[in-house]
C-alpha positions in Angstrom: -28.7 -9.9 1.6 -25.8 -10.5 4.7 -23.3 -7.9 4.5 -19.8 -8.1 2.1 -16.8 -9.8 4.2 -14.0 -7.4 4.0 -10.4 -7.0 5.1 -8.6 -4.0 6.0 -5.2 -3.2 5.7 -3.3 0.2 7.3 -0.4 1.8 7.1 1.3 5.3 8.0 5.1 6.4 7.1 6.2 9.1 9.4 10.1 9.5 9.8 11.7 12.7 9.5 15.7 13.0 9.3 17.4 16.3 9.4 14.9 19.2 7.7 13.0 16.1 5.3 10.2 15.0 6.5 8.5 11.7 5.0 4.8 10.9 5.2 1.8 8.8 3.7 -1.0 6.8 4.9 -3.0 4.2 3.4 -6.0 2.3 4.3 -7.1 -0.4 1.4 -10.6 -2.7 2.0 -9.7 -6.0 0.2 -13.1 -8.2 -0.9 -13.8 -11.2 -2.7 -13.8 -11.3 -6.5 -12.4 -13.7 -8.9 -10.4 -11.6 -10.7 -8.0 -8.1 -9.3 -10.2 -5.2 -9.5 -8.5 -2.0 -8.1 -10.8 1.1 -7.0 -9.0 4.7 -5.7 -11.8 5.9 -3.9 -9.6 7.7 -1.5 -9.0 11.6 -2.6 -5.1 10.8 -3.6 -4.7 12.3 -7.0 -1.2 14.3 -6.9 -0.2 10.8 -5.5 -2.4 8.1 -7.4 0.1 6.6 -9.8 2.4 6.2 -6.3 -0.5 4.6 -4.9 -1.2 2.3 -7.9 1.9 1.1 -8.3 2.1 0.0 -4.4 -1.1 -2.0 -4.2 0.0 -3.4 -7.8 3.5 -4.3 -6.5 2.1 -5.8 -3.3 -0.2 -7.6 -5.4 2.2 -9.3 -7.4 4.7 -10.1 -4.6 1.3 -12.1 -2.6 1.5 -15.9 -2.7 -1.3 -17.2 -4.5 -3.7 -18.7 -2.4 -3.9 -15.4 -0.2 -5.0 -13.3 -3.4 -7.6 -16.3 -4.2 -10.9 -15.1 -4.5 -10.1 -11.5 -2.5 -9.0 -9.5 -6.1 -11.2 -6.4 -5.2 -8.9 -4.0 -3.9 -10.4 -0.6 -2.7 -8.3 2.4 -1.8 -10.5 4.3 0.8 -8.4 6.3 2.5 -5.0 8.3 2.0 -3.7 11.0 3.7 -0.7 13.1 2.5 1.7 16.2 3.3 2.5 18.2 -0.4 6.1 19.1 1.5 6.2 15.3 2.7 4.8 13.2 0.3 6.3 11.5 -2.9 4.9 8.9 -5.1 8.0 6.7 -3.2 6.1 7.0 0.1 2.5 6.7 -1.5 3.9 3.7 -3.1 5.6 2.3 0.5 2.1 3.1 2.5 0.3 1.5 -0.1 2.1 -1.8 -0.2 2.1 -2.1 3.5 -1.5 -1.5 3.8 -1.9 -4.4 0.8 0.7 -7.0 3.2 -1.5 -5.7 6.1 -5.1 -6.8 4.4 -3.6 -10.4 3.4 -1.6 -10.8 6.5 1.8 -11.2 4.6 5.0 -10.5 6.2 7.3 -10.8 3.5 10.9 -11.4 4.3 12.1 -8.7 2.5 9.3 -5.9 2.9 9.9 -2.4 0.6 11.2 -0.3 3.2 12.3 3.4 3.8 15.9 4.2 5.1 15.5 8.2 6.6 19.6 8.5 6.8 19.8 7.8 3.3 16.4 8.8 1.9 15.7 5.5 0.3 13.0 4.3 -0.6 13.8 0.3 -1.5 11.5 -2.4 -3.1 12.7 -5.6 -3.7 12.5 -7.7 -6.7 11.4 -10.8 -5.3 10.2 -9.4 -1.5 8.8 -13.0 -0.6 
């Protein structure tokens, strides 16, 4: 039996503007499966419905024939701040960890804006 192929995708949001700080980071394992199949193996529970709803989000905005066959989505790894972390940034770390895997660069990526304290996901992000 060879061993499963997997992608990883990563990603960390650090910024800190004035006394508010902003952090998250995500790693995801994407493998083949027919149909989306999300596992939070990753200790994230004051953050898991964050979390959820970035992969879910990034998994929506992904063309077609990059989620094709690689539906098992496995959340191994999160690392949060209780004085830094909201389900906003879970949600932004998540969704860029998700691009990461498929290597999509959407043209409007969900972003963070420190001056204003925004956290921004676009409706159509392709």
């Amino acid at each position: 039996m060879g061993a499963i192929e997997t992608r990883t995708g990563k990603h960390s949001v650090v910024a800190q503007r004035g006394g508010k700080g902003f952090h998250a980071a995500v790693e995801v394992e994407v493998r083949p499966c027919a149909n989306f199949r999300l596992e939070i193996e990753a200790d994230c529970w004051d953050w898991q419905a964050g979390v959820e709803f970035g992969v879910h989000y990034a998994w929506a905005a992904l063309p077609n024939n990059l989620r094709r066959d690689w539906g098992h989505v496995r959340v191994v790894r999160f690392h949060g701040m209780i004085a830094d972390t909201s389900h906003a940034i879970a949600a932004l770390a998540a969704a860029l960890a998700m691009f990461d895997a498929y290597g999509f660069h959407p043209v409007h990526p969900p972003r963070l804006d420190p001056d204003k304290g925004e956290i921004v996901f676009p409706k159509h992000p392709t």
